[in-house]
Every structure is written in C-alpha cells, then in structure tokens.
C-alpha positions in Angstrom: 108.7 75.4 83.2 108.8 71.7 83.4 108.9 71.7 79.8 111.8 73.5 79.4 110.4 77.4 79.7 112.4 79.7 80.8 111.1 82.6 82.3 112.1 86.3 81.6 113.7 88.5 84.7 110.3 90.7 84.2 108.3 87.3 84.7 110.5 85.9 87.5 110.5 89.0 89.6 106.2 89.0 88.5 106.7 85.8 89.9 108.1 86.4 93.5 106.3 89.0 94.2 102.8 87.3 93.5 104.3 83.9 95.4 105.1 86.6 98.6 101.6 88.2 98.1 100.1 84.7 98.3 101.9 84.2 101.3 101.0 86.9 103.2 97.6 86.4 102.5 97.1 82.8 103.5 99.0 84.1 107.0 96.1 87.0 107.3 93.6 85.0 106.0 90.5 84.6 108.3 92.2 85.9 112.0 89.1 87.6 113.9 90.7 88.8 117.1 87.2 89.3 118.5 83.4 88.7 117.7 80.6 89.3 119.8 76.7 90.3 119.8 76.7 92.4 122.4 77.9 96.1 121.7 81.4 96.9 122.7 84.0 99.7 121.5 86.5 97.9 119.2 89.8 101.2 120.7 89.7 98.6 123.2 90.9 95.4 121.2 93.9 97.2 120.1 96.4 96.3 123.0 95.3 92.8 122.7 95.8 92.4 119.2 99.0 93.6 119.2 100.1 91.4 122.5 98.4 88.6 120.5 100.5 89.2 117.8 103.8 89.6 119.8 103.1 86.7 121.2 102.7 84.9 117.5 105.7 86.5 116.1 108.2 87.0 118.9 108.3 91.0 118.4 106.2 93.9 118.0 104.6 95.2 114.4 106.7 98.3 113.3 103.1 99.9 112.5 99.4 99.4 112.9 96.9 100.5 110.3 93.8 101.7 111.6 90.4 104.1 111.8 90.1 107.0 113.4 88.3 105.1 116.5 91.3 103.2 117.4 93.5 106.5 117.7 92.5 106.9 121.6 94.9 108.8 123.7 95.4 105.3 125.3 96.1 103.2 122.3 98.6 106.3 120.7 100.4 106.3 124.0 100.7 102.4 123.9 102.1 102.6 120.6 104.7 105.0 121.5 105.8 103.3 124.7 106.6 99.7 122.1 108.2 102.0 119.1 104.6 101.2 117.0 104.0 103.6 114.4 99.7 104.1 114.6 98.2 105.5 111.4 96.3 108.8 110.7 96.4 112.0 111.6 97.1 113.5 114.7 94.9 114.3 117.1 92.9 117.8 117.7 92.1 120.2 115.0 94.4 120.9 112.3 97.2 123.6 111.9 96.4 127.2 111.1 98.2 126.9 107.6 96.3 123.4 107.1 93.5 123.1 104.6 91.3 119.7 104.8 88.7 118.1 102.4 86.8 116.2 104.8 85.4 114.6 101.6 88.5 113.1 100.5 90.6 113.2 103.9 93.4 115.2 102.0 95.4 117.6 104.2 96.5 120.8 101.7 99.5 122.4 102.8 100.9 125.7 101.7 104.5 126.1 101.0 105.1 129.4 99.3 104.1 129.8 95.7 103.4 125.8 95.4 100.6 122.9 97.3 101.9 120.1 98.6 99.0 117.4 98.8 99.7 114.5 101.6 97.1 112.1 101.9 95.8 110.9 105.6 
C-alpha cells in the first residue's frame, strides 16, 4: 500500500475484520482465571470470572459461553440477577414434543408438517 496499492472495498472490509479478530485475540490471549493441582469444581469460578471481568471492563459481559457444568442453579440465577445471558439449554429434561440426539446435542422440534433443527 505504500507503493501506491489501493485496495478493493472486498479487501478493505477483509481487512478490518481480520485487524478486529487480531485484536480480540491478543486481549483473550493467555488469561487463566484459575490453576491449581488439587481437585476443585470449576461452577465455582464462574462469579469470579465475571467480577474479574467487571472489574477490567467497567460493566458486565452481555453473555457467558460455557459447559454444561457451569449451568448450576447458582450460577443461572447469578446471571439473571446482572442481565447475563448463560449458554445451553435449560435445565431438567426436555419438553414432551422435544426430540434430542445426545450424539450431536441437536434439539428436534415439531412444528406441524415441517422440523425445525436448533442447535444447543
């Protein structure tokens, strides 16, 4: 560019969007919020990695991606009380009308003549 190249929009826009994936990256990049030897059950280490980031930030993520051991009543009640949005599905068995693949954690629901597929 330096040269005198000028990019296309389409290269430009490829651009940005690998410069902001770059970013976020190099901001994610190597944060352990906790290591130890001994045995311990990581649902707990959820309310202190979102404080911890709250505390980095200034506000509360709009959502947290996790596993299924992180969905404790606890944690899901947590979220609700700061507006987070927790991942997965909820908790209990599955509707009466719901049809799951427990090998490829899709939830099959019936809607008349046609499937809708959502994926958990």
């Amino acid at each position: 560019m330096s040269n005198g190249y000028a990019a296309t929009e389409k290269e430009a826009g490829l651009y940005l969007t690998i410069t902001a994936l770059y970013e976020q990256q190099k901001y994610m990049y190597g944060r352990i919020e906790k290591i130890s030897f001994e045995a311990y059950n990581e649902s707990t280490c959820l309310t202190e990695a979102v404080e911890r980031f709250k505390e980095r930030t200034g506000y509360y993520p709009n959502r947290v991606l996790a596993n299924q051991i992180y969905r404790t009543r606890a944690n899901r009640s947590y979220c609700k009380e700061h507006g987070i949005r927790l991942s997965g599905p909820k908790l209990g068995r599955p509707g009466v009308n719901v049809k799951v693949d427990k090998n490829r954690n899709i939830r099959i629901i019936p809607t008349g003549s046609k499937w809708n597929v959502h994926f958990a």
